[in-house]
C-alpha positions, 0 to 999 in steps of 0.5 A: 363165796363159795367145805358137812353142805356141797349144798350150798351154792355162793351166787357170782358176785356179779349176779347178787342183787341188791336192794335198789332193784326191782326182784327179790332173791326169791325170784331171781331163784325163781327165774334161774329154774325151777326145780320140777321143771322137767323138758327144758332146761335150768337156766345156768351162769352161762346164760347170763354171760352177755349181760354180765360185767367184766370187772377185771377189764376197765374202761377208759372212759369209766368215770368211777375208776378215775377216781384216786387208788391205792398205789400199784406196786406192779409197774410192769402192768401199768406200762405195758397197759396204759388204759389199765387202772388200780382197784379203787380200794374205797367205798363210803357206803361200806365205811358208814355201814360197818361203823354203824354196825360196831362190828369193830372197836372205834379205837382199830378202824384204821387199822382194820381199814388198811389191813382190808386195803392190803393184799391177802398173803398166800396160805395153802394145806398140806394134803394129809391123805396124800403118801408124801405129805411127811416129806412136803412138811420136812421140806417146808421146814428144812429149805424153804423156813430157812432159805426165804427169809425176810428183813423186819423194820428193826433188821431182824430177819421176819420168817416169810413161811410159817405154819398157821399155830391153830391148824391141827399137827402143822398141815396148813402154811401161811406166807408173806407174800402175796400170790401176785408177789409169788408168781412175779419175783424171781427171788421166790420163782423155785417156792413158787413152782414147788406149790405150783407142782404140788397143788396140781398134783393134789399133794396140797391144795391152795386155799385162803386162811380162813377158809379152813376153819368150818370145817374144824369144827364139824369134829369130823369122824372117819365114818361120818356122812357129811354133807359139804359144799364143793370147792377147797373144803369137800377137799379138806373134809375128804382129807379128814376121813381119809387120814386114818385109813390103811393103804387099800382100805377106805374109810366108812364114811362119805362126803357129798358136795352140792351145787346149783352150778354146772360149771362148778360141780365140774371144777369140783369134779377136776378138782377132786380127781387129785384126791383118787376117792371112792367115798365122794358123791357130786349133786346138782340141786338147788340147796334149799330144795335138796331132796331127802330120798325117803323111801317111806315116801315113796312106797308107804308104811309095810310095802316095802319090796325085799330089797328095800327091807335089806337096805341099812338106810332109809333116808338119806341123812347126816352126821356132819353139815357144813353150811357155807352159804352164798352170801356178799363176800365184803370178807374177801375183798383183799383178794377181790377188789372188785367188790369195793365198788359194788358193794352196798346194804342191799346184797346182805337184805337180798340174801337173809332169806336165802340163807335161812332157806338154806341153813333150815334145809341143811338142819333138816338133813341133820341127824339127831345128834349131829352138828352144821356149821353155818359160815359166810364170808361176810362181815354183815350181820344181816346175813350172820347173826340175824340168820343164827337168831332166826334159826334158832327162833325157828329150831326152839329147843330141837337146836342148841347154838355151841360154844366152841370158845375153847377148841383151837384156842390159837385160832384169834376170833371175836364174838357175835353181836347182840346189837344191830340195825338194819338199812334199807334205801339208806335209811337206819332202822332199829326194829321192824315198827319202823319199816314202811308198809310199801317195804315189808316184803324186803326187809322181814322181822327176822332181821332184827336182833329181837325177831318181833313182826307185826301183823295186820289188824283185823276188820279196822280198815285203812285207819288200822295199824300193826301190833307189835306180836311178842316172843309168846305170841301174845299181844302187847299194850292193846286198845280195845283188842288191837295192839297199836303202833305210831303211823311211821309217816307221823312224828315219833321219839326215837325207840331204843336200839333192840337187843337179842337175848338169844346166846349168839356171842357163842359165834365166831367174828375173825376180823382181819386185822386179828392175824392178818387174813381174811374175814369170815364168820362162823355159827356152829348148831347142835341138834337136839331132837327133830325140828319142830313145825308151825303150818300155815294155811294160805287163804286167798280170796280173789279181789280182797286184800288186806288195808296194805295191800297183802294177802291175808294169812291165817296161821295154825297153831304148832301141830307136831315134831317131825322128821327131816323130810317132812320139814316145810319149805320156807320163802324168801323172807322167812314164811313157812309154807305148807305142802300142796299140790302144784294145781292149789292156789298158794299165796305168799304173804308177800303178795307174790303168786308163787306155788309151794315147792315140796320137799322134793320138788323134782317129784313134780311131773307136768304139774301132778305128783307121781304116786307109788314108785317100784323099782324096774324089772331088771333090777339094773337100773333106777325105778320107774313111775307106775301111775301118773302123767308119765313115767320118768326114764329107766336110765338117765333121769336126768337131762344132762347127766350121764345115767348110773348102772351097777356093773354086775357083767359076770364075765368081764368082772371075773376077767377083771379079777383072774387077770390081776389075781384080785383077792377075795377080801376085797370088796369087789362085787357089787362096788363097780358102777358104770355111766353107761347103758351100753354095757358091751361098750363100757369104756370106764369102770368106777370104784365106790365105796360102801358108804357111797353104794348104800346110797346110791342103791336108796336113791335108785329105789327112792325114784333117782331123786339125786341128780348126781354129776360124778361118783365113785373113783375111776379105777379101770379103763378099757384099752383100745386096739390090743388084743389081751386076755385083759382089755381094763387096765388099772388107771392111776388113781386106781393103783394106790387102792387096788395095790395091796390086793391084787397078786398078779402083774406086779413087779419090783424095780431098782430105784435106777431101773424106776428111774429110766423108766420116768425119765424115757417112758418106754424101755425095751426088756434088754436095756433095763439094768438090773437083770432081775427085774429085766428077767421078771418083766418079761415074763409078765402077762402082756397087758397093764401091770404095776411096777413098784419101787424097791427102794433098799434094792431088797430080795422080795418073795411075795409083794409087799405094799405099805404107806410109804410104797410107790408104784405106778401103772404100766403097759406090758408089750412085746418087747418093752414096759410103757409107762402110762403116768401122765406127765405131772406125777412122772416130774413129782416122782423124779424129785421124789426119786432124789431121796432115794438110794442117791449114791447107789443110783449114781454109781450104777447111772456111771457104770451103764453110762454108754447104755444110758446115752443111747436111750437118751438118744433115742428119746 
C-alpha cells in the first residue's frame, strides 16, 4: 500500500479513515500540510506516533483478540510469550461486504476465504541489471530446484521453488514457503541466508508476487521518463531501462519516485543504493499536487532567457505512470493480518476521492502518447472500478481504457465489474437517489457504476427535490422544468440495480485463490490527446444556503482542451476547482471552506503568487523570486532538504579526471552535481545521467518547484587525512560505470591474489603471490585505484572491461593495497570467487601455504 507514479503515497493502514469518523480524506490531507505552507513544517507520520496503535503487540485484557483464531504453527512463540494471541482471521463485516459485491463466484467463497486465511509464500526478483543475475538463475535452478524438494498429498515430490510462468525470461521465483516458514527451519536455513545475502546486496529484491505486475504493462522502454511510486517497483522499473545497456553506458531515460513521506522517500533512498543508478530522482509531494515545472508559466510566452531556449524540455512530462495509489490494502491480508480486525466499508468511501485526485493528476503528467497504469491492493470496487469509471467520465474521448487480455497470457487474472453498490453506515444503495441528504458529501455520484448526480432545484424551497442529471446533461422526466425523485425518507419500490456501460471488463481482478498470492487490481489508460477541462465558478453569498444546507455552485460549460499543467485540481469527492488566488473566496460544493490549491501549490508564498521568476546571477544555483512578498532562497528552497549545485569547480574537476585518465567520450562536464553550498568543503560528488541533468537544469530555471531528497549516483568521495595529488576516490557504486573509461590506477590481479585480498583487506606489496601483479602495484600512484579480477590469469596490454568484469576500489599506500569494499559485497564475492579458476587457486593456496598462515595470523 504502498513502482511510471513514485507520486503516489499508500497512507499506514492505521491511519486510513473510515466512514464512522467525523473527517473526510480531504481533510485529513488537509491537516497533514499544506503544500504552500512555507515557515513551518508538514506534518508527517512521526507526528502521529503517540496516537498510533501497536497492532502487533496484543493486549491482554483485549476483548476482540479473545475471540477463537486460526491456529498458530509456531509453538515456540506461544510458550515463550504466553499473553501473545494469533490474528483472528474473521471479520463478518468483510464476508458480507465482498458476497454482496459478487467480486467471486458463490460456488469458490470458501475456497477464496481460506486461501486469504493461509499465509503468503515468499516470492522474489532476480535483478537483471545486476552483473551476476545469470549465475543467481543457474543457481536457482541447478541447487536449490533440486535440493528443496517437498512431499505432495499423493507422495509425489511438489517443487518447493519455482519460476513464476508469466514474468518475462524467468527473473521472478515464487516458493512454498512462507517467509516466516523461511526464516524458522533449519531445513531451508542455507536458501534462506543465499536470499538474505542477495536481497541485501541488490542482486534480487524480495517483493510479494502480484506486486510486479503493474509494472509489466507500462511496456517500459530503455529511454522512457517514467514517473513511479517508490518501493520494490521504482526498483523493478530502474531494472528495466537498465537491462539493455553496455557496461559504462546508461540508458536514456529516467525514473522519478514520489512520495509525501519522509521516512519512506529515505527507505527508498537506502533502498535503491544497491541499484548504483544515475538515472533515479526521489521527490517529496503531495501526489495529487505534484507540480509540472512549466517554464512557459514562469516567464511567459517570448521571454524566455538563452539558457531556457537551449534546454530540450519545457515541461516536465511523462511517457510511463504508474499509479499505485493508497488505498485499503484488504489485498494484503495474507501477509498482514492485522487488517482483519480493522476493516470496514468506510476506509474504500474515504479513499474514492483521493485516488481520482491522483490518478487525474498522474493522467496530467502523461504524454500524448503514453500509458498509466492504475493498481491498488484492494479487492473493493469503490476504489477500483468506481475509480476507472469516474476517470474515464472525466478524460471523455482524450483517454482510452486498454485491453491488455492478450500480453502475459500466463498471468490468471479476472475482469472488472459492471455491477456494484455502495454502503455507507451499513447500509446497501444502489445508486445515488438513495443517499440522504445529510450524506451527500461522503458518498458522491462517482461511486456508483452509472456516475449519475443529482443537483438541487432551483427556487423551490425546502419542499424541492433533486433531479436525476443524465449522462448528456440534460434533464430526465421533469414537472414543470424540475426533474423530480421520491423523498428517500418516504416509502419507494426497490430500483434496479445500476450498471455502467463504460468498458471496464478491460481491467484486470487477480483474486488469490487464482495462483496462490495476493489480490490486486489493475487498470491500464492510453492517452489519446489532452485532457479536456469543465470550469466551475463558485458563487457564495454569506447566509444563503441551498433548501440542503450546500453552497451553491454555478457550473460552466467545457471551454477548451488543455495542456498538462493547466489541468484543474479536483476535491476530495470529485469536484473540479477553478484556479484562484489564495485571498478569493472559494467554497467546495460540500460545504467545506477550503481554498483552491493551484497546480503548483509550493508557488503559494504567504498568501500571494510570485511573479515573474529569472534565474540567479550566477548561474550556480536555482532562481529567485524577482517581485512578490519575498524572495524564495538561492539555495535549499526547501526546509529540510539539502540544496542541489552543479559541481563546475574547473580545478578539482580537472584533478578528477588527470588523476584517473578519464576519457574524453565520457560525459563528464556538466554531469557532477553536489548538495553542498560549501564548495571548497565538498565531501561527495554525484553522477547523473543526461536524462536526469535536463531536468534537473528545467526545475532550476522553473524556480525549484521539485522538492527532491536524493538524485544521481554517488560516484566520488573525498578522503580525509591523506596527502595525494587525488583527494576523491572512486566509491564502489561508482566502479562499475566509471570502469570502462578511466585508463589510469588500474591493475589486474590473479584470482588467488583477488582472493587474499578479500579474505585479509590489507596486504602488503611483497606478500602478494603473483609477482606481476606485486611488480604493478607498486608502481600505482598513491591513491585510490581498481583492482580487476583476471579471471584466465590472461597477459593483458591494455585494460579490458566487459558485463562479466569484476573490480573493486582500493586505496594504494605506501607499502600495501586496502580494500575499501564494505563487508556485504566482499562475502558475495568470496562465493562468487569459488566459480572461478577453482583448481589453479588451490594449487597455488598449497604451494604459498607458509605465506598464507602468517597473514592469517596476523588478521
Amino acid at each position: 500500500m504502498l513502482t511510471p507514479f513514485t507520486l503516489f503515497f499508500p497512507l499506514p493502514p492505521s491511519q486510513i479513515l473510515s466512514s464512522e469518523r467525523n473527517f473526510s480524506v480531504f481533510e485529513f490531507a488537509a491537516a497533514r500540510g499544506k503544500m504552500g505552507g512555507r515557515g513551518r513544517s508538514r506534518t508527517q507520520r512521526k507526528h502521529f506516533a503517540q496516537s498510533r496503535e501497536n497492532n502487533w503487540k496484543y493486549s491482554k485484557n483485549d476483548p476482540e483478540q479473545q475471540q477463537n483464531g486460526t491456529a498458530d504453527n509456531n509453538n515456540n512463540r506461544e510458550n515463550s510469550n504466553p499473553s501473545w494471541k494469533p490474528f483472528v482471521t474473521q471479520n463478518i463485516a468483510f464476508e458480507e461486504y465482498y458476497k454482496e459485491q459478487g467480486i467471486v463466484p458463490p460456488e469458490e467463497w470458501n475456497t477464496f476465504m481460506d486461501c486469504l486465511r493461509s499465509e503468503l509464500p515468499a516470492a522474489f526478483r532476480i535483478n537483471s541489471s545486476s552483473q551476476c543475475y545469470l549465475e543467481i538463475q543457474a543457481k536457482l535452478e541447478n541447487d536449490f530446484m533440486k535440493s528443496l524438494q517437498e512431499e505432495g498429498t499423493d507422495g509425489s515430490e511438489v517443487v518447493a521453488i519455482r519460476p513464476l510462468p508469466w514474468y518475462p525470461e524467468n527473473l521472478a521465483w515464487q516458493s512454498t514457503f512462507s517467509r516466516k516458514q523461511l526464516r524458522k527451519n533449519k531445513i531451508l536455513e542455507r536458501f534462506h541466508k543465499f536470499l538474505k545475502l542477495q536481497n541485501e546486496i541488490g542482486n534480487i529484491t524480495r517483493q510479494e508476487a502480484v506486486s510486479m505486475v503493474p509494472p509489466l504493462f507500462l511496456d517500459v522502454r530503455p529511454d522512457d521518463f517514467i514517473l513511479d511510486t517508490p518501493g520494490s517497483k521504482t526498483f523493478q522499473l530502474l531494472e528495466m531501462i537498465h537491462h539493455s545497456a553496455e557496461p559504462g553506458s546508461l540508458p536514456g531515460g529516467m525514473v522519478l519516485a514520489n512520495d509525501v513521506d519522509v521516512q519512506r522517500c529515505n527507505l527508498l533512498i537506502h533502498q535503491t543504493k544497491r541499484m548504483s543508478t544515475a538515472n533515479l530522482i526521489v521527490t517529496n509531494h503531495e501526489a495529487q499536487h505534484f507540480p509540472s515545472c512549466h517554464l512557459n508559466r514562469t516567464y511567459g510566452e517570448g521571454s524566455e532567457p538563452q539558457e531556457v531556449k537551449e534546454l530540450n524540455i519545457d515541461q516536465l512530462l511523462f511517457d510511463r505512470v504508474l499509479c499505485d495509489v493508497p488505498c485499503s490494502g484488504d489485498g494484503t491480508l495474507r501477509k498482514a493480518p492485522d487488517i482483519w480486525r480493522r476493516w470496514n466499508a468506510g476506509m474504500g468511501n474515504g479513499l474514492h476521492g483521493l485516488q481520482v485526485q491522483i490518478a487525474m493528476r498522474g493522467l496530467s503528467l502523461l504524454k500524448v502518447g503514453g500509458r498509466m497504469v492504475y493498481s491498488t491492493c484492494s479487492m473493493n470496487p469503490i476504489e477500483n472500478e468506481a475509480v476507472v469509471a469516474e476517470i474515464l467520465r472525466r478524460c471523455g474521448g482524450s483517454v482510452e481504457l486498454i485491453d491488455v487480455s492478450s500480453e502475459l497470457p500466463q498471468l490468471v487474472r479476472r475482469p472488472g465489474l459492471k455491477k456494484w453498490k455502495v454502503q455507507d453506515k451499513g447500509m446497501w444503495l444502489t445508486s445515488y437517489n438513495e443517499v440522504h441528504d445529510s450524506r451527500r458529501a461522503a458518498v458522491v455520484p462517482g461511486m456508483f457504476p452509472s456516475g449519475k448526480g443529482y443537483v438541487d432545484a432551483p427556487q423551490h424551497g425546502d419542499d424541492a427535490r433533486r433531479s436525476q442529471l443524465p449522462d448528456n446533461g440534460s434533464n430526465g422526466h421533469s414537472q414543470n422544468g424540475v426533474g423530480m425523485v421520491q423523498d428517500p425518507a418516504t416509502p419507494t419500490t426497490i430500483l434496479d440495480e445500476e450498471a455502467s456501460t463504460l468498458p471496464l471488463e478491460r481491467c484486470m481482478r487477480i483474486v488469490p485463490h487464482d495462483q496462490n498470492s495476493g489480490a490486486f487490481f489493475i487498470a491500464v489508460f492510453h492517452k489519446l490527446s489532452p485532457l479536456p477541462v469543465t470550469q466551475k465558478k463558485h458563487c457564495y453569498q454569506p447566509g444563503k444556503t441551498t433548501s440542503t444546507g450546500n453552497f451553491q455552485a454555478q457550473s460552466l460549460p467545457k471551454v477548451k482542451d488543455i495542456n498538462a499543467d493547466e489541468v484543474e485540481q479536483v476535491d476530495s469527492v470529485g469536484n473540479q476547482l477553478s484556479e484562484v488566488t489564495m485571498g478569493d473566496a472559494d467554497i467546495l460544493e460540500n460545504g467545506n471552506d477550503e481554498a483552491t490549491l493551484d497546480t503548483d501549490p509550493s508557488k503559494i508564498v504567504e498568501g500571494k503568487r510570485p511573479e515573474l521568476i529569472k534565474p540567479s546571477s550566477d548561474g550556480k544555483a536555482g532562481p529567485e523570486l524577482v517581485t512578490g512578498s519575498r524572495k524564495l532562497q538561492m539555495r535549499g528552497r526547501w526546509r529540510g532538504i539539502d540544496p542541489i549545485l552543479f559541481y563546475h569547480e574547473e580545478a578539482a574537476v580537472g584533478q578528477i579526471k588527470a588523476f584517473y585518465g578519464i576519457k574524453e567520450s565520457f560525459p563528464f562536464k556538466g554531469h557532477l552535481i553536489v548538495r553542498n553550498t560549501d564548495i571548497d568543503h565538498v565531501k561527495r560528488v554525484y553522477y547523473v545521467s543526461k536524462s536526469v541533468k535536463e531536468v534537473l537544469e528545467l526545475n532550476f530555471l522553473a524556480g525549484e518547484q521539485l522538492k527532491i531528497a536524493a538524485v544521481g549516483l554517488k560516484m566520488f568521495e573525498r578522503q580525509k587525512d591523506v596527502s595525494t595529488e587525488c583527494v576523491f576516490r572512486i566509491t564502489s557504486e561508482g566502479v562499475p560505470l566509471l570502469l570502462p573509461h578511466i585508463t589510469k590506477q588500474i591493475v589486474y590481479a590473479s584470482p588467488v591474489d583477488f582472493k587474499l585480498l578479500l579474505q585479509y583487506k590489507s596486504i602488503k606489496f611483497g606478500d602478494f603471490v603473483d609477482a606481476e601483479f606485486r611488480e604493478k602495484a607498486s608502481k600505482l600512484q598513491f591513491g585510490c585505484c581498481a583492482v580487476i579480477l583476471n579471471k584466465d590469469n590472461k597477459t593483458l596490454s591494455e585494460p579490458q572491461v566487459d558485463a562479466s568484469t569484476i573490480a573493486i576500489g582500493c586505496w594504494r599506500g605506501r607499502n600495501s593495497i586496502t580494500v575499501m569494499v564494505i563487508a556485504l559485497d566482499i562475502q558475495e564475492l568470496l562465493e562468487r570467487m569459488l566459480t572461478y579458476s577453482e583448481e589453479d587457486s588451490d594449487s597455488l593456496l598449497l604451494e604459498n601455504k607458509p605465506l598464507i598462515a602468517a597473514l592469517s595470523r596476523l588478521s
